[in-house]
C-alpha positions in Angstrom: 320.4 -92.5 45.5 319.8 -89.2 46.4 315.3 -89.3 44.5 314.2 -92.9 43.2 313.2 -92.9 39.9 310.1 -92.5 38.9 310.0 -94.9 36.5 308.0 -97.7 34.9 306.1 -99.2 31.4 304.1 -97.7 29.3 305.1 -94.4 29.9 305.5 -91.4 27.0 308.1 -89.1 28.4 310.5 -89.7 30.6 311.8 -86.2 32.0 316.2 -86.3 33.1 317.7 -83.6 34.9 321.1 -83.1 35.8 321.1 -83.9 39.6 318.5 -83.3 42.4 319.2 -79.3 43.6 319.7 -78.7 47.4 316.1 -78.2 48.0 314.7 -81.2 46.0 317.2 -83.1 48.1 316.2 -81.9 51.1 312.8 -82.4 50.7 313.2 -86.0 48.7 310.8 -84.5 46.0 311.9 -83.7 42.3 312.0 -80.1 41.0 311.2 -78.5 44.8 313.0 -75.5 44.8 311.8 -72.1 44.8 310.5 -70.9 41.6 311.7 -74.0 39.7 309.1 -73.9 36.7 308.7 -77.7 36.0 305.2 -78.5 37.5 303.3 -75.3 36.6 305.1 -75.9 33.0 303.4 -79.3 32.9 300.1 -78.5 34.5 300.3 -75.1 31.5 300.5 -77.5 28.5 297.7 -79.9 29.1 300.8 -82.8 30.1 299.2 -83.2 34.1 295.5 -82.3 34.2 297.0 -80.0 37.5 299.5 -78.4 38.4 301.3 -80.5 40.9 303.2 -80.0 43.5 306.4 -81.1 44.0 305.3 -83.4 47.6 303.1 -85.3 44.3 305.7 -85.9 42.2 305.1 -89.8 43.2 301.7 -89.5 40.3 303.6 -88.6 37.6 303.4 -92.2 36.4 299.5 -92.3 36.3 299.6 -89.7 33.4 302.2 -91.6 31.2 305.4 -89.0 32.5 308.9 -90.8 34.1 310.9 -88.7 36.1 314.8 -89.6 36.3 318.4 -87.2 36.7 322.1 -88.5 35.0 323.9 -88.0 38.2 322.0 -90.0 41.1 324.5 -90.0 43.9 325.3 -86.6 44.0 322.8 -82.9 44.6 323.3 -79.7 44.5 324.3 -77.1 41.1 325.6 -78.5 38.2 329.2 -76.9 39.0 329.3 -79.1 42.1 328.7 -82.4 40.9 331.1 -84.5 40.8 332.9 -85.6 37.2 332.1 -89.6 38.3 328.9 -88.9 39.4 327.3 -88.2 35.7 326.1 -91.5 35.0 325.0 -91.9 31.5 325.7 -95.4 30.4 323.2 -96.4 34.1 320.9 -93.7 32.1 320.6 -94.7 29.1 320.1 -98.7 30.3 317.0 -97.6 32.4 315.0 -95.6 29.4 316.0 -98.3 27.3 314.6 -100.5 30.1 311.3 -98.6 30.1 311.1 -97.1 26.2 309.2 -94.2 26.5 308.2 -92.5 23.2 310.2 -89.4 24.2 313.2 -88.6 26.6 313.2 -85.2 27.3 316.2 -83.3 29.2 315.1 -80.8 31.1 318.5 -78.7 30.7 320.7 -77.8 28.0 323.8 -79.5 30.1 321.9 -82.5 31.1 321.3 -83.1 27.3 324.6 -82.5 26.3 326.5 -84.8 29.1 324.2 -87.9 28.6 324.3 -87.9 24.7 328.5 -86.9 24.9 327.2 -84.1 22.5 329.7 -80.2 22.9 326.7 -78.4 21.8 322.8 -78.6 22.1 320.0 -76.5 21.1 316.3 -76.4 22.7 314.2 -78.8 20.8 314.0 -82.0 18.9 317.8 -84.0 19.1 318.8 -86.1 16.0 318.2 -89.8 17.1 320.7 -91.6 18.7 321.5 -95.5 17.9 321.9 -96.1 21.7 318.0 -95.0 22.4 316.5 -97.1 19.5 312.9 -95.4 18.9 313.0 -93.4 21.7 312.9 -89.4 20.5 315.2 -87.0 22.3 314.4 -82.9 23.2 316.5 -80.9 25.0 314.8 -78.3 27.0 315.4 -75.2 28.7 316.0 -75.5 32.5 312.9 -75.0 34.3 315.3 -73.8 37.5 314.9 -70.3 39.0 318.6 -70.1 39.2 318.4 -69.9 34.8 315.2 -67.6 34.5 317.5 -65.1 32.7 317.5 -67.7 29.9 314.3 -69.6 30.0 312.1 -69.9 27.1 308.9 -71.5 26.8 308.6 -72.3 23.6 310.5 -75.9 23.7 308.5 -77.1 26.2 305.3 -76.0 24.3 306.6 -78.2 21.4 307.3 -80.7 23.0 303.6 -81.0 24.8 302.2 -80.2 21.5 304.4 -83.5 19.4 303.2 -85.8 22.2 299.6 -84.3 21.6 299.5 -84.9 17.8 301.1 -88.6 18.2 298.8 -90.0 20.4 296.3 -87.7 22.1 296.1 -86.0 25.4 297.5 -87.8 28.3 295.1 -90.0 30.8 293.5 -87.7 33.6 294.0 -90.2 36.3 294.1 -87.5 39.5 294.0 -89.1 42.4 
């Protein structure tokens, strides 16, 4: 296992990426690599009370967030992951395990291998019967290697469904 999960109950999203980058592995924290979006993204729409950094990623629990990828055995770019190493029957037992209200991808691809889908869009996914009453987004990569097609917009969404379901999330900083 290249990052642990960061998983457990009661949580409301859980986020899946792809597979840990080369610097997240290196550094055995999720979303580490240079101007990878993902924890100033949180801490800009109200889902941490902070922004985090990526060495904290271990709190994400304490304010209801999961983080998880579909291909734990293998790092790096998407294009260098191994075919066997996308894992999405082991994913989809684990947030069935936990049931969070929402499963969010945090990349088009990652989306689209772990629900067998050709084609997703940023947003809210039709529900599928293998995640009973869990709701599915796709959203755009937070990576610096796709800046040139980031938009903020899904993630402000997303933050903003979670907000009118049940409130803001805990501020439990430690």
């Amino acid at each position: 296992m290249i990052l642990p999960d960061l998983l457990g109950p009661g949580l409301r999203v859980v986020f899946c990426g792809t597979a840990a980058g080369r610097v997240s592995a290196l550094r055995g924290h999720y979303y580490a690599g240079p101007g990878n979006q993902f924890w100033p993204l949180l801490a800009e729409f109200g889902l941490t009370p902070r922004r985090l950094r990526p060495e904290e990623d271990h709190l994400v629990q304490r304010f209801g967030i999961g983080l998880t990828d579909l291909a734990k055995t293998a790092s790096g770019a998407d294009a260098e992951i191994p075919q066997a190493a996308w894992d999405a029957p082991g994913l989809i037992a684990k947030v069935n395990l936990h049931a969070p209200e929402f499963l969010a991808f945090t990349s088009l691809t990652a989306a689209r291998l772990a629900l067998g889908a050709r084609t997703v869009s940023a947003g809210p996914l039709p529900d599928d019967p293998r995640l009973p009453g869990i709701r599915l987004w796709a959203l755009p990569s937070p990576s610096g290697r796709a800046r040139g097609h980031f938009r903020k917009d899904p993630w402000r969404a997303l933050a903003e469904c979670q907000r009118s379901d049940q409130g803001p999330p805990p501020d439990q900083a430690g």
